[in-house]
C-alpha positions as CSV (number, residue, x, y, z in Angstrom):
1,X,0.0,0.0,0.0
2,X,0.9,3.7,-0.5
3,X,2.6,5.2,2.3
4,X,-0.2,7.4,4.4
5,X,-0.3,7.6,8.3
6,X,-2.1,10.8,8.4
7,X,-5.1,9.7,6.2
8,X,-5.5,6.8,7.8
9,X,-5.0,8.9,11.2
10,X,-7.6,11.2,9.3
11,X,-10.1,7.7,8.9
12,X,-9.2,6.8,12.5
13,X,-10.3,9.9,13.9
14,X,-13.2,10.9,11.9
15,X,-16.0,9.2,9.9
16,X,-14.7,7.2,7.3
17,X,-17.0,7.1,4.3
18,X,-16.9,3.3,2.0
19,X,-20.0,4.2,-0.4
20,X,-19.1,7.5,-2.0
21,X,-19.6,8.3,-4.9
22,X,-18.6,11.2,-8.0
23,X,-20.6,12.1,-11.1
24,X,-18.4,11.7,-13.2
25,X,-14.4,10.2,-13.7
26,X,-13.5,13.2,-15.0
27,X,-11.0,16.5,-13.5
28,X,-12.9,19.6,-14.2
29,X,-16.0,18.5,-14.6
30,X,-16.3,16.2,-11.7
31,X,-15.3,19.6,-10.1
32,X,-17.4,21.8,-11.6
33,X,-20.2,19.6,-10.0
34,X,-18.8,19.4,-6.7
35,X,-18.6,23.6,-6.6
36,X,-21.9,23.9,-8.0
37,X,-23.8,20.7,-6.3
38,X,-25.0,19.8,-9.5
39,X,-24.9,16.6,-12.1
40,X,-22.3,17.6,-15.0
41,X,-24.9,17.7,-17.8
42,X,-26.5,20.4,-15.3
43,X,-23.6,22.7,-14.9
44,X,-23.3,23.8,-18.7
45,X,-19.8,22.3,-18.4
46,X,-20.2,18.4,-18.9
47,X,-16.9,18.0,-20.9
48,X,-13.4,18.0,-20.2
49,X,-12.2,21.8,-19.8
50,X,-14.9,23.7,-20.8
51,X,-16.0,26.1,-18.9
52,X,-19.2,26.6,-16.7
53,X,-21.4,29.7,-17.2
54,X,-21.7,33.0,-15.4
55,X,-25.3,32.0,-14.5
56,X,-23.8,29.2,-12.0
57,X,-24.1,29.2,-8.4
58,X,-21.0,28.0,-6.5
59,X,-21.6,27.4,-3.2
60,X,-18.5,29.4,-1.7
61,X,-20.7,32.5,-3.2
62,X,-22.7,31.8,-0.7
63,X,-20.4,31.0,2.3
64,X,-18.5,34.7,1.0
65,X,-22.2,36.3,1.3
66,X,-22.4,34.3,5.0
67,X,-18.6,35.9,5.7
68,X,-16.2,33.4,5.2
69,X,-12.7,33.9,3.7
70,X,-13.0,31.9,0.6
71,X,-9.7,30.0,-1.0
72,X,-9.0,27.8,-3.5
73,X,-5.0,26.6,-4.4
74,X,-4.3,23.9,-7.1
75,X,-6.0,22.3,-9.9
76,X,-8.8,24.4,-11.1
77,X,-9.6,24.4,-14.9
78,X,-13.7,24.9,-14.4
79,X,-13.0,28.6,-15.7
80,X,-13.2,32.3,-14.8
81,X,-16.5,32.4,-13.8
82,X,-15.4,30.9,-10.4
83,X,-12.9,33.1,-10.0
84,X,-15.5,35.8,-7.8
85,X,-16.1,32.2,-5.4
86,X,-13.2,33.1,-4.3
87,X,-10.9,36.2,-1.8
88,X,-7.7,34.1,-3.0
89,X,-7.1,32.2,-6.0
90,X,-3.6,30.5,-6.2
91,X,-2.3,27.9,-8.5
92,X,-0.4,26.1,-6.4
93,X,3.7,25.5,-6.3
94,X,5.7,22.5,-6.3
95,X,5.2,19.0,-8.1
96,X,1.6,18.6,-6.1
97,X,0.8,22.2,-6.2
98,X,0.7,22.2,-3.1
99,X,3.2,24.1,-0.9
100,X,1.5,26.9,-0.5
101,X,-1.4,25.7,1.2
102,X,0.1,26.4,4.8
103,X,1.5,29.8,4.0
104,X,-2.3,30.5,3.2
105,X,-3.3,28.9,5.7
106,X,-1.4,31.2,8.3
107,X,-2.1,34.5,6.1
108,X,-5.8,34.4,6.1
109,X,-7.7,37.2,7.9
110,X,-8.1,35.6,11.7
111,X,-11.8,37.7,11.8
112,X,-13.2,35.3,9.7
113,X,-14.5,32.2,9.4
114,X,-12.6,30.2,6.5
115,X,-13.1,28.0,3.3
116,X,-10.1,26.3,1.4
117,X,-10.2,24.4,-1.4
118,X,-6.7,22.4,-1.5
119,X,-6.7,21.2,-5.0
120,X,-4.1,18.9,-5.5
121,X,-2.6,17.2,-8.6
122,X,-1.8,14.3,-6.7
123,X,-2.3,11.4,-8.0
124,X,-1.8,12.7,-11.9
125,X,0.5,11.7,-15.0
126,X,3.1,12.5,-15.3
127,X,4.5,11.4,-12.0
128,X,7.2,14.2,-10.5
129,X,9.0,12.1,-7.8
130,X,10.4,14.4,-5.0
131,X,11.8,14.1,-1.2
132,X,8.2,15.1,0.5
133,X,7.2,11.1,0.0
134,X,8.6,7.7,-0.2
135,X,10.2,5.8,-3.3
136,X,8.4,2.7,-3.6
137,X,10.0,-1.0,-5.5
138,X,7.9,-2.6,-8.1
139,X,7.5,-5.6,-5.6
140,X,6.2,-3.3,-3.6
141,X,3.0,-2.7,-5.1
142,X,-0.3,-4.2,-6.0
143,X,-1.6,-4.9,-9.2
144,X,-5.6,-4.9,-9.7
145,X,-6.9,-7.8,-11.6
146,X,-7.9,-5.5,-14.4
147,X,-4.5,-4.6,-15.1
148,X,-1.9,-7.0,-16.7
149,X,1.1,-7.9,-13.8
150,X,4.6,-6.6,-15.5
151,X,7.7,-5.4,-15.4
152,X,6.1,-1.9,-16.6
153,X,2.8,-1.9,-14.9
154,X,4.3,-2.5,-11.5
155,X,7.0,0.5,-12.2
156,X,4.1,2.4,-13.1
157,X,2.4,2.0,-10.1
158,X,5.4,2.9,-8.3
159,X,5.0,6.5,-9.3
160,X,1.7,6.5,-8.3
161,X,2.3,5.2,-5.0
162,X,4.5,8.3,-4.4
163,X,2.2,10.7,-5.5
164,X,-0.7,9.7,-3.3
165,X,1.7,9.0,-0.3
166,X,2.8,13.2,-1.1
167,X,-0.3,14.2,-1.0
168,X,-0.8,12.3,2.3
169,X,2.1,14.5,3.8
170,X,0.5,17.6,2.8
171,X,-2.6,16.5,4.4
172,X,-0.4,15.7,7.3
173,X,0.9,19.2,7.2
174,X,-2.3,21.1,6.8
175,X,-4.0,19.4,10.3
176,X,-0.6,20.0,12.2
177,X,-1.2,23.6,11.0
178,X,-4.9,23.9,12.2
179,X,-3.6,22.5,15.6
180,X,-0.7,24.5,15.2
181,X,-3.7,27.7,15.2
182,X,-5.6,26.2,17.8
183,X,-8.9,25.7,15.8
184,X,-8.9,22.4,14.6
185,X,-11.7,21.3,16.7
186,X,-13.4,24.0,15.2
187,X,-12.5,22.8,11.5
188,X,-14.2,20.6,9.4
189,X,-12.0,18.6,6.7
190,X,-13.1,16.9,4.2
191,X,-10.8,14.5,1.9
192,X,-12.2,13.3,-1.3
193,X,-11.2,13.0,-4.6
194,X,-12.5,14.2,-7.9
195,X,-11.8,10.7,-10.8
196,X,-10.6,7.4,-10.4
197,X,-6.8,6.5,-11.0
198,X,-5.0,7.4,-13.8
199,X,-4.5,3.9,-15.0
200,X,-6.8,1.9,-17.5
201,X,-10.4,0.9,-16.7
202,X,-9.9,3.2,-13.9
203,X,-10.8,7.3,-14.9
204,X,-13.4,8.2,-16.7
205,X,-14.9,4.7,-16.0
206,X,-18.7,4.4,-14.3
207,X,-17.3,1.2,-12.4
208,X,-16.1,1.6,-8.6
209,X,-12.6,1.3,-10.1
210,X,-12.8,4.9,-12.0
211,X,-16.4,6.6,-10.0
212,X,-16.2,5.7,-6.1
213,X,-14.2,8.4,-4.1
214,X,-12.4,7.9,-0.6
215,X,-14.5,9.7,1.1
216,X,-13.6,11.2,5.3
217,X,-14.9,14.0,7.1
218,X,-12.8,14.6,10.1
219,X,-13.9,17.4,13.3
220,X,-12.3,16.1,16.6
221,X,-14.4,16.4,19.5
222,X,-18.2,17.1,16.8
223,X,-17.6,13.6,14.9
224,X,-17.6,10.1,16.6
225,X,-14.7,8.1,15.1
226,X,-16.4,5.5,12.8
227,X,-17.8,4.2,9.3
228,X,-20.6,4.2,7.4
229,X,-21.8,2.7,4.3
230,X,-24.4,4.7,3.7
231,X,-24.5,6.1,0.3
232,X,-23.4,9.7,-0.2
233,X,-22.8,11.7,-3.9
234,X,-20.1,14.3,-4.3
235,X,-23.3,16.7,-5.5
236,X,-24.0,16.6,-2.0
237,X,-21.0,18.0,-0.3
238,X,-22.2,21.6,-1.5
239,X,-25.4,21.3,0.6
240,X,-23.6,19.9,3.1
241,X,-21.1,22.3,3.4
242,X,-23.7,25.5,3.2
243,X,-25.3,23.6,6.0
244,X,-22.6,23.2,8.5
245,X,-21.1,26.9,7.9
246,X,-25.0,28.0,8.4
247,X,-25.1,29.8,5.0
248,X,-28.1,30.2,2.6
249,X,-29.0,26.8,0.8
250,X,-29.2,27.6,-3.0
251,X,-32.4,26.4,-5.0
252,X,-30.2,25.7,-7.6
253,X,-28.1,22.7,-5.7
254,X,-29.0,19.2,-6.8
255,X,-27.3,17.4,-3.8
256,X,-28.6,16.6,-0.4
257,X,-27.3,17.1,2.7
258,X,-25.4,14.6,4.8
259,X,-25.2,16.1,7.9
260,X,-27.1,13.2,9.1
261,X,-24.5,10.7,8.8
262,X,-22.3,12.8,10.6
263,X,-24.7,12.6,13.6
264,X,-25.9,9.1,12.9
265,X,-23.7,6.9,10.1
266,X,-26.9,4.2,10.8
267,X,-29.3,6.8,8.9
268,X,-29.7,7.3,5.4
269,X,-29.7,10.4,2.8
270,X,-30.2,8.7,-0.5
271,X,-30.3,5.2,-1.2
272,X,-29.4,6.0,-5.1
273,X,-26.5,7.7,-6.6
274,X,-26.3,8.7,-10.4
275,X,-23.2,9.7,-12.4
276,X,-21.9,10.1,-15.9
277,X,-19.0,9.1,-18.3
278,X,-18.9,12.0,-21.0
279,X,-16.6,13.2,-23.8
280,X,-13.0,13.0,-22.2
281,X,-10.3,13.1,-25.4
282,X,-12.7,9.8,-26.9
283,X,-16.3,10.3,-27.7
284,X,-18.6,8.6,-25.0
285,X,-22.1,8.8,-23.4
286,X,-22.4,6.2,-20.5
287,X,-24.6,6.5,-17.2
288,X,-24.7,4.5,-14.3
289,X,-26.7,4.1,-10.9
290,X,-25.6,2.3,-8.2
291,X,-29.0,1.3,-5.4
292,X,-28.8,-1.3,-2.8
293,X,-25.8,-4.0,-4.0
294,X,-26.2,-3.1,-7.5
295,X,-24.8,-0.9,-10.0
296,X,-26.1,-0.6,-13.9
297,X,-24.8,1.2,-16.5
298,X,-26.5,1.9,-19.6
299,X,-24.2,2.8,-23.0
300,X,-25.7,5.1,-25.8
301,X,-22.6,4.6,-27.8
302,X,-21.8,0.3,-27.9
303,X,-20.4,0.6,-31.0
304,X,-17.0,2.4,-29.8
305,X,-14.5,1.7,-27.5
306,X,-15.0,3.2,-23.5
307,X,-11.6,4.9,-23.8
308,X,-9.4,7.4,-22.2
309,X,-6.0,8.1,-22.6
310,X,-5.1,6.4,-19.5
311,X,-6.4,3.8,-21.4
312,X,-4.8,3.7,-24.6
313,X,-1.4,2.5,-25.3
314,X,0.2,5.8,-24.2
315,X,1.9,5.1,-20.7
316,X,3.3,2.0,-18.8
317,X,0.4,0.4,-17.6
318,X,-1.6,0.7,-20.7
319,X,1.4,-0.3,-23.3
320,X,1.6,-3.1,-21.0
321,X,-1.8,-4.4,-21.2
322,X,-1.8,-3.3,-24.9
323,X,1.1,-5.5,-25.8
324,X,-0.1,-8.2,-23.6
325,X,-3.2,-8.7,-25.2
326,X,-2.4,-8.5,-28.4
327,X,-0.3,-11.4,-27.8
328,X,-3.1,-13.3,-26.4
329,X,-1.3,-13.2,-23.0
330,X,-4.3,-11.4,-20.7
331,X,-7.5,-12.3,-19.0
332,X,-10.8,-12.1,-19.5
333,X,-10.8,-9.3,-16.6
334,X,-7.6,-7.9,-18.5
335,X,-9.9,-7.3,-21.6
336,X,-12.7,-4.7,-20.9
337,X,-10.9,-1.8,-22.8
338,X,-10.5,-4.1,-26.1
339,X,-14.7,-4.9,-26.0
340,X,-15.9,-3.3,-29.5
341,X,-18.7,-3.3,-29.6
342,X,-19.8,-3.0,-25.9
343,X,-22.9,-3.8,-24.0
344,X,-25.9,-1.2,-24.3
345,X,-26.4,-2.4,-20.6
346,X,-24.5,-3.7,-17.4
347,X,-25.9,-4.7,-14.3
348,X,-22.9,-5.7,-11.3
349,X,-23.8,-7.2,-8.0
350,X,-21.5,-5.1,-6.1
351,X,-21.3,-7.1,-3.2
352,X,-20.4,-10.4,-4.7
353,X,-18.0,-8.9,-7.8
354,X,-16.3,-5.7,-6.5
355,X,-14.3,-5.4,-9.8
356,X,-17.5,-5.6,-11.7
357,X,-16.4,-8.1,-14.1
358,X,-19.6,-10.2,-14.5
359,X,-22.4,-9.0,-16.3
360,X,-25.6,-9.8,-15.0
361,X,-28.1,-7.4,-17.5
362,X,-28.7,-10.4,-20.0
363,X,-29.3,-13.2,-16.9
364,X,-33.2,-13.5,-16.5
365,X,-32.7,-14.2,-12.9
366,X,-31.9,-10.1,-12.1
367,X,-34.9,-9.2,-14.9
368,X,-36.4,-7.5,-11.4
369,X,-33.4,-5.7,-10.6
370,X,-32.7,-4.3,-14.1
371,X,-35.8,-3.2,-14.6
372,X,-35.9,-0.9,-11.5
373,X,-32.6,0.6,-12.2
374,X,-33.6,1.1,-15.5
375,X,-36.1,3.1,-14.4
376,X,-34.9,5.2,-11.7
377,X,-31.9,6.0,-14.6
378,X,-35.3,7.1,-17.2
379,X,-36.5,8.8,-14.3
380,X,-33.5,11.0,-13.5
381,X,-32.9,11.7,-17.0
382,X,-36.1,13.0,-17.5
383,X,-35.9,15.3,-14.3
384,X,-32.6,16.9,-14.7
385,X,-32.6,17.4,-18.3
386,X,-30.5,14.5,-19.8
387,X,-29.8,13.8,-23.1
388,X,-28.3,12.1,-26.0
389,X,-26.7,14.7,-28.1
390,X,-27.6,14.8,-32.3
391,X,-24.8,16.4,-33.3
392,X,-22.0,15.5,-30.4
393,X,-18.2,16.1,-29.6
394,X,-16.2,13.5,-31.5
395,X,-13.1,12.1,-30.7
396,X,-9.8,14.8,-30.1
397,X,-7.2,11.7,-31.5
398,X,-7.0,8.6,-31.9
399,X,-5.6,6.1,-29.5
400,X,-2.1,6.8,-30.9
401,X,-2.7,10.4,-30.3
402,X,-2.9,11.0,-34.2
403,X,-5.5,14.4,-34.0
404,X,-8.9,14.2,-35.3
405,X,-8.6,17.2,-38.3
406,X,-12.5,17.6,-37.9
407,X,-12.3,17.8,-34.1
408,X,-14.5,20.8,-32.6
409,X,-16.5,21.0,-29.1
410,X,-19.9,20.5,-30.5
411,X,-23.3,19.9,-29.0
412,X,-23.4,18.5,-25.1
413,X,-25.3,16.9,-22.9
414,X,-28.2,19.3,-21.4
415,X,-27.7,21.4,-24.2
416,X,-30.5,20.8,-26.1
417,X,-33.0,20.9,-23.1
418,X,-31.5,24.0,-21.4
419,X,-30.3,21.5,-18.6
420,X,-27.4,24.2,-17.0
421,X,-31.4,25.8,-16.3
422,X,-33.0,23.1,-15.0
423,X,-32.7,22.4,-10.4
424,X,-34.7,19.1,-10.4
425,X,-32.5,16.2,-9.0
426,X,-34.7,13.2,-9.7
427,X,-34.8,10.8,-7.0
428,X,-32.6,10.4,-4.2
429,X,-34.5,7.2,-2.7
430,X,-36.0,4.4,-4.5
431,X,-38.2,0.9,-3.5
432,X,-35.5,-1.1,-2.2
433,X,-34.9,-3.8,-4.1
């Protein structure tokens, strides 16, 4: 395992978090959701790097109106309209863009409540190995079953290993520094991330390999030490947060709050989660919901590829796996990436295949359970405004990185229904199953 005593201090100490979930495997708009508590196809900004609209809310517009010092240092990319969220906008320093983060820390205005958002780039190619964090050996590591176990794979990992362990040490140094200021029993922190792993199969990907988050909230002395596996959406950490600070809630936020679970981890604030796998480099149009021990995921496009450039033969892991199976040397769980076409629909018992590797949507005996996840995904998409595009954004390149000469941001999700518009969530509960 990666090297990281102060996030597993972190888990010790606060509520720990197993069944989180993001709306989508993908950097800025998976944060442009989280700022705006809304599903990507909802934010005007569904795609990789383009930018949301002016007419957003952002929830630290609210917490500024409510008088908190507002922050944000790192990884941003969800464009200027965010930039009047926040007092203080750096972009970080250092491989993990993350030294300054105690220098702000210690220069905020101490007549004010606060809000940072620490942005990191840890975990994210290409690896920059420094002294803040281990150096790990190949035999070190562990390979996931969906990856092919080499010489290159493992090295790969290796650099990943040391990026999450350095972003542990800055999470280390940020609650020595609240302690350091005397308020961290007065500070709530919240470690998530925003994708899955840079590795294939992993980001952009609707399976718990690419779209589950670690998920802790951490406030010694207001949160009993614990778990839960309660089911939480990284849509709701806006409400959330708004709620906590005792700010205005905003109409426009999709999420819930789950304050509950931070008072009781038995409760429940939904029982369903949504979330979405749009274009990222490759064309796609996937959505999944996870309810109960079940996660389906239904595929607009099953003609092409579900590809990323993590995916494609471009770094270690996924020359590896490339090379491998095209010399009929991989498994059948090696293989999802190479499926052309692809299943219109999955269905995963989560419980008994964590990897999601066995299909269940064609097996009569789960005709029950895919029919009510069906429905709850018709449901949702109907609500919020979801849609198959006409005319939509085609692939940037090809898996060799040859460039698409017709490529051109076209039409997106939500835009042909006005969905950036539109504050139904659809539902957060559902019949059990």
């Amino acid at each position: 395992a990666a090297y990281t005593p102060y996030l597993d201090t972190l888990a010790a100490e606060g509520l720990l978090f197993t069944e989180a979930y993001l709306t989508t495997s993908s950097c800025s708009p998976s944060r442009s959701s989280i700022i705006t508590g809304r599903y990507p196809h909802n934010t005007g900004a569904p795609e990789l790097h383009t930018h949301m609209p002016e007419s957003q809310v952002f929830f630290p517009d609210l917490l500024q109106d409510a008088g908190y010092y507002t922050v944000l240092s790192g990884k941003n990319h969800m464009g200027p309209a965010v930039s009047r969220a926040f007092d203080t906008i750096s972009s970080g320093k250092g491989p993990g863009l993350q030294e300054d983060w105690i220098a702000l820390m210690r220069q905020r205005p101490k007549d004010k409540p606060f809000f940072f958002w620490f942005a990191s780039v840890d975990a994210h190619r290409p690896w920059n190995i420094d002294s803040t964090a281990p150096v790990f050996a190949p035999e070190e590591v562990w390979v996931p079953p969906f990856l092919f176990d080499g010489p290159k794979t493992r090295e790969d990992l290796t650099g990943y290993y040391h990026e999450v362990s350095r972003a542990d040490h800055y999470m280390g140094e940020i609650i020595k520094e609240l302690k350091e200021q005397g308020i961290s029993d007065n500070t709530y922190v919240i470690f998530m991330s925003d994708n899955g792993r840079p590795f294939p199969r992993s980001k952009t990907r609707l399976y718990d390999s690419g779209i589950k988050t670690p998920f802790i909230v951490w406030k010694p002395g207001a949160i009993k030490p614990g778990k839960t596996d309660a089911l939480v959406s990284a849509i709701d950490v806006a409400a959330t947060v708004l709620e906590l600070a005792g700010a205005a809630d905003a109409p426009t936020i999709q999420g819930v709050s789950f304050n509950p679970l931070l008072e009781d981890p038995n409760t429940q604030v939904r029982n369903v989660a949504f979330a979405e796998h749009n274009w990222h480099v490759f064309q796609s149009h996937e959505r999944m919901v996870r309810h109960g021990d079940y996660l389906y995921i239904k595929n607009a496009y099953p003609e092409k590829m579900s590809m990323s450039r993590e995916s494609a033969p471009e770094f270690p892991a996924g020359v590896e796996l490339w090379n491998a199976w095209e010399e009929g040397l991989t498994t059948p769980e090696q293989e999802d990436i190479f499926k052309s076409p692809r299943p219109e629909e999955e269905l995963y018992n989560v419980k008994d295949d964590p990897y999601q590797f066995y299909n269940l949507a064609k097996d009569s005996a789960f005709a029950d359970e895919l029919t009510v996840l069906r429905t709850a995904l018709a449901e949702w998409a109907e609500a919020t405004g979801d849609n198959v595009p006409e005319n939509p954004t085609p692939d940037r390149e090809d898996i060799y990185r040859t460039p698409n000469p017709d490529f051109a941001v076209k039409e997106m999700p939500g835009d042909a229904t006005g969905a950036d518009t539109i504050t139904a969530s659809g539902p957060a509960f559902i019949e059990p199953i």
